[in-house]
ZAZATOR-773595 format. One record per atom (N, C-alpha, C): z, y, x. Coordinates in steps of 0.05 Angstrom, whole numbers, plus 5000, padded with zeros to 4 digits. Example, Ala and Ser with C-alpha at 12.3 -4.5 7.8 and 13.67 -1.06 7.14 Angstrom:
% residues 2
515648865264;515649105246;515649345264;514249555257;514349795273;515750015258;
This chain:
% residues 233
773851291664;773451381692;776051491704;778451521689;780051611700;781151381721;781951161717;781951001741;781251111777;778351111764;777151141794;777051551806;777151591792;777751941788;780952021810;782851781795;785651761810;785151651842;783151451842;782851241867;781451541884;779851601878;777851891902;781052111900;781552111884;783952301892;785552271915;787151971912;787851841930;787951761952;784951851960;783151771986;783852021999;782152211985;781952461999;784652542002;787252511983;790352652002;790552452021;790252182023;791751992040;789952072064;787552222062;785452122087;786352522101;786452762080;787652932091;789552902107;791652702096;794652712116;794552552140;792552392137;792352232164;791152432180;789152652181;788352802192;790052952203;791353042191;793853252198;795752952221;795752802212;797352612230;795952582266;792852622257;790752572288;791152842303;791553072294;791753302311;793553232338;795953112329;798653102348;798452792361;795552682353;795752332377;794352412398;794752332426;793152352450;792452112451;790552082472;788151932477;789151572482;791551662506;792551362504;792951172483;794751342462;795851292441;793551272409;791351412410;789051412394;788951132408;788251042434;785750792441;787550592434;790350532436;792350372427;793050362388;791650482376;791550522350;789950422345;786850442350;785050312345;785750022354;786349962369;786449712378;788449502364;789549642349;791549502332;790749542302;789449732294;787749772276;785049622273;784349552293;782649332295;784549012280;785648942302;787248782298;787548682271;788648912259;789248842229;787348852209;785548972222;781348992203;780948642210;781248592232;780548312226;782348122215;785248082203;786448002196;785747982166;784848282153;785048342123;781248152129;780248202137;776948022135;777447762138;778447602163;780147312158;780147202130;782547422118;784147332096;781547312068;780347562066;777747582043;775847332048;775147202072;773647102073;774746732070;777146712064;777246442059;776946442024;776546672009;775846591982;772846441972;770846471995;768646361989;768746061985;767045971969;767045661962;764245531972;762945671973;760545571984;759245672011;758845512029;758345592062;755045672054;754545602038;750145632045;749845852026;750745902013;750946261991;751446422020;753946412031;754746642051;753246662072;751746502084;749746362101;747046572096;746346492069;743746532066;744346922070;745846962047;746747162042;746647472064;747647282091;748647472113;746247522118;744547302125;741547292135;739947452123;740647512097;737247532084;739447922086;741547932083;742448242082;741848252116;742048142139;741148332157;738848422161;736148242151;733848272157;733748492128;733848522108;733548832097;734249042103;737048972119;738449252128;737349312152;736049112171;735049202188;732249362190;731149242165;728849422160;727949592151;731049672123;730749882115;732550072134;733350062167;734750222175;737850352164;739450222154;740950272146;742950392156;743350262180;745350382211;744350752217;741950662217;740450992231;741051102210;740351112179;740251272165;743451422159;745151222156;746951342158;748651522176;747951462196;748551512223;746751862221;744951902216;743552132215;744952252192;745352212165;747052302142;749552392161;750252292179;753352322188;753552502211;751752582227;752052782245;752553032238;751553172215;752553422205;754853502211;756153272196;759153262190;761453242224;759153072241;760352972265;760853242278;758753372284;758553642294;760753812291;761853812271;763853982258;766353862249;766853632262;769453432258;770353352281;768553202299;768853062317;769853192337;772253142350;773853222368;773153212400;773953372412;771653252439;774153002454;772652832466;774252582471;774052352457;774352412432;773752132405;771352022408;772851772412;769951652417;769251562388;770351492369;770051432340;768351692324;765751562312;763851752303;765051792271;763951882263;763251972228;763151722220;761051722223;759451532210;761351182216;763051122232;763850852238;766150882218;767551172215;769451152195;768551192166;765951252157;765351252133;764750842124;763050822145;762450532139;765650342135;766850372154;769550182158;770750252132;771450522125;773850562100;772550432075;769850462077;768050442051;768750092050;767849992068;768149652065;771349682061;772349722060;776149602060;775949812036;775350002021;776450032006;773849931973;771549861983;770649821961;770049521958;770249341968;769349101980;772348881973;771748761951;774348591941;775148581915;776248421906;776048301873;777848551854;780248681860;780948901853;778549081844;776249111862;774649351850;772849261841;771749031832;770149001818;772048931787;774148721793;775548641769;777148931752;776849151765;778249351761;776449491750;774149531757;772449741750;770849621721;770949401722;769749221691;771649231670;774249161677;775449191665;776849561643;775949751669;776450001652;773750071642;771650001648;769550021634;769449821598;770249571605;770249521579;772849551559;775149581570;777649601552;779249871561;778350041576;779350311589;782150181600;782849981598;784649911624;784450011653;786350161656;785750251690;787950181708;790349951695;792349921711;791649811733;789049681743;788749481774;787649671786;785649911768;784250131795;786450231796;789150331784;790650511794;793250391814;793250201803;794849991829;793150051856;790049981850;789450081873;788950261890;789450501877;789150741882;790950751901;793850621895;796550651909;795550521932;794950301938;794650211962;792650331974;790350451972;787650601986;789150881996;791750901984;792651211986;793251182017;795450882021;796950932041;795050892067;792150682053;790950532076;789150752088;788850912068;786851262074;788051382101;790551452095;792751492117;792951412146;792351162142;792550952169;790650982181;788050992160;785350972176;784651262188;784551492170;784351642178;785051842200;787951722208;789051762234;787951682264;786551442260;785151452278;781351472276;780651382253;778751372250;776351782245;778751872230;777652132229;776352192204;774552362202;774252532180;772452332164;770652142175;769351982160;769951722134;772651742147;774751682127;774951782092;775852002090;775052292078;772052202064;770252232075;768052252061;767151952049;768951722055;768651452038;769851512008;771151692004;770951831972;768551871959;766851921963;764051991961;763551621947;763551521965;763951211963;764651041936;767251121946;770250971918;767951121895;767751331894;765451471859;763451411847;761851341871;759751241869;759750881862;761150761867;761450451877;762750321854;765750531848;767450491828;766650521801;765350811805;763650861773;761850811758;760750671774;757350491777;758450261757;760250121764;761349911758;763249901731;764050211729;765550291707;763450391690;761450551690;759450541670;756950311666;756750141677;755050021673;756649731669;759949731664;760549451660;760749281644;758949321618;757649171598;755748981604;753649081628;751548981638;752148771666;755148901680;755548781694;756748511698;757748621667;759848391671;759848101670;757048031658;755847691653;755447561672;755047741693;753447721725;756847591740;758647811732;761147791752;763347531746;762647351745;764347191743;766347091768;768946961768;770846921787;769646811818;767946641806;765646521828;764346671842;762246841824;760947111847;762247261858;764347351843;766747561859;767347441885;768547211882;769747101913;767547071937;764746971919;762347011945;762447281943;762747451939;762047721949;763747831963;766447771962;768447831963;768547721999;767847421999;767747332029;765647422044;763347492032;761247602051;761947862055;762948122046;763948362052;766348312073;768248102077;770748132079;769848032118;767547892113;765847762140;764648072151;764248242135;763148452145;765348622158;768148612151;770048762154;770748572185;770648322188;771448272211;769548342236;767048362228;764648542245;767348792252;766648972232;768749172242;770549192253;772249022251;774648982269;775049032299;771948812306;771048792327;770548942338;768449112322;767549382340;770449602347;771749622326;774149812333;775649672360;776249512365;777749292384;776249362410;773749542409;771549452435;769949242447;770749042422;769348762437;766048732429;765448872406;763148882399;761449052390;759449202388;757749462384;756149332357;756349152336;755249132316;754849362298;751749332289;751349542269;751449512245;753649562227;756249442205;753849392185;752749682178;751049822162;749149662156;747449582175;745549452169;745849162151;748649092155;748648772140;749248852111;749649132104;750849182077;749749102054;747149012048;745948952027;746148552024;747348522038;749548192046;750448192022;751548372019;753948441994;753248331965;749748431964;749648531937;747448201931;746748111958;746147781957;747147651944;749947511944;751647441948;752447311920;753747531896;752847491871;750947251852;748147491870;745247411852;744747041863;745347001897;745146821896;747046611885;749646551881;750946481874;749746401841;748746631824;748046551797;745146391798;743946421815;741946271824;742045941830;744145881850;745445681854;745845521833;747245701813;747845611777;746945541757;744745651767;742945601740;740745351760;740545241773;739145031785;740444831788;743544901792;744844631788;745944551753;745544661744;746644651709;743144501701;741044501724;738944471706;737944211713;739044191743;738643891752;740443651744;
């Protein structure tokens, strides 16, 4: 666990200092951040999403994760988890909630072959050199986001522990499932979710991120599904 122990460390100074960086941005210059911060949310989702190999996995995938997420409320629930925090963070003027920066940091920082190949890997050989490589990069991207995004940033630590460690204690079980194949379908259906995001930071679109999140965990299962029907035909 030390891997992912370093990665939440990481988050929370990179996502402090970006904080300390949002006190001294004004409004012009916040809406011009986002907007280029967008920019580059859809660039890094672009890029994740040409690893998929199969169009009817990511297809089915998106579909069958919005209609769960839509039903299990995923958007509201979080969104309700996140007002506490909003109350007592949120700046007057920001239009960026809690809750948009918990969802956004959480997809860019948990969503990609690093943290799954990272987190299996220190679970079965205590190798932690790819979570701690990654740690370095979540440090700086904590920073970036959290400057404009805000305190919800911060609380995608919560996230990296839960996501990272899951995967680090249970990656005996996981690991038959995770092959290079599922990774990249999962990898393009999250990375599709990150260009959702983009969007919304950009202003062009009001998508509710949240709700497609269980896309994610499709993605995988179908893919081994796919596998074992074509190995049988």
């Amino acid at each position: 666990m030390l891997g992912v122990m370093v990665n939440v460390v990481t988050v929370l100074l990179g996502s402090a200092i970006g904080l300390l960086f949002q006190k001294g941005i004004g409004e012009k210059v916040s809406t011009a951040t986002m907007i280029g911060l967008g920019v580059c949310t859809v660039y890094i989702g672009i890029s994740g999403s040409l690893c998929g190999e199969n169009a009817l996995i990511v297809i089915v995938s998106v579909v069958l994760g919005a209609i769960s997420g839509t039903l299990l409320h995923l958007d509201g629930a979080i969104n309700h988890l996140a007002k506490i925090a909003e109350t007592k963070f949120k700046k007057d003027g920001r239009k960026v909630s809690v809750a948009e920066g918990l969802v956004t940091a959480t997809l860019l920082f948990c969503v990609g072959s690093m943290t799954v190949t990272g987190s299996i890997q220190a679970g079965l050989t205590g190798d932690n050199s790819v979570l701690l490589t990654k740690a370095t990069l979540d440090f700086v991207s904590s920073m970036m986001l959290a400057s404009s995004l805000g305190f919800g940033v911060m609380l995608a630590s919560v996230s990296v522990f839960v996501i990272q460690g899951g995967l680090v204690l249970f990656a005996s079980l996981i690991a038959p499932f995770m092959s290079t194949g599922a990774i990249n379908e999962m990898t393009c259906v999250g990375s599709l979710l990150i260009i959702m995001l983009g969007t919304n930071l950009m202003g062009i679109t009001k998508i509710k991120v949240a709700d497609y999140l269980p896309a994610i965990v499709y993605a995988p299962i179908l893919y081994y599904i796919v596998n074992v029907i074509t190995n049988l035909s």
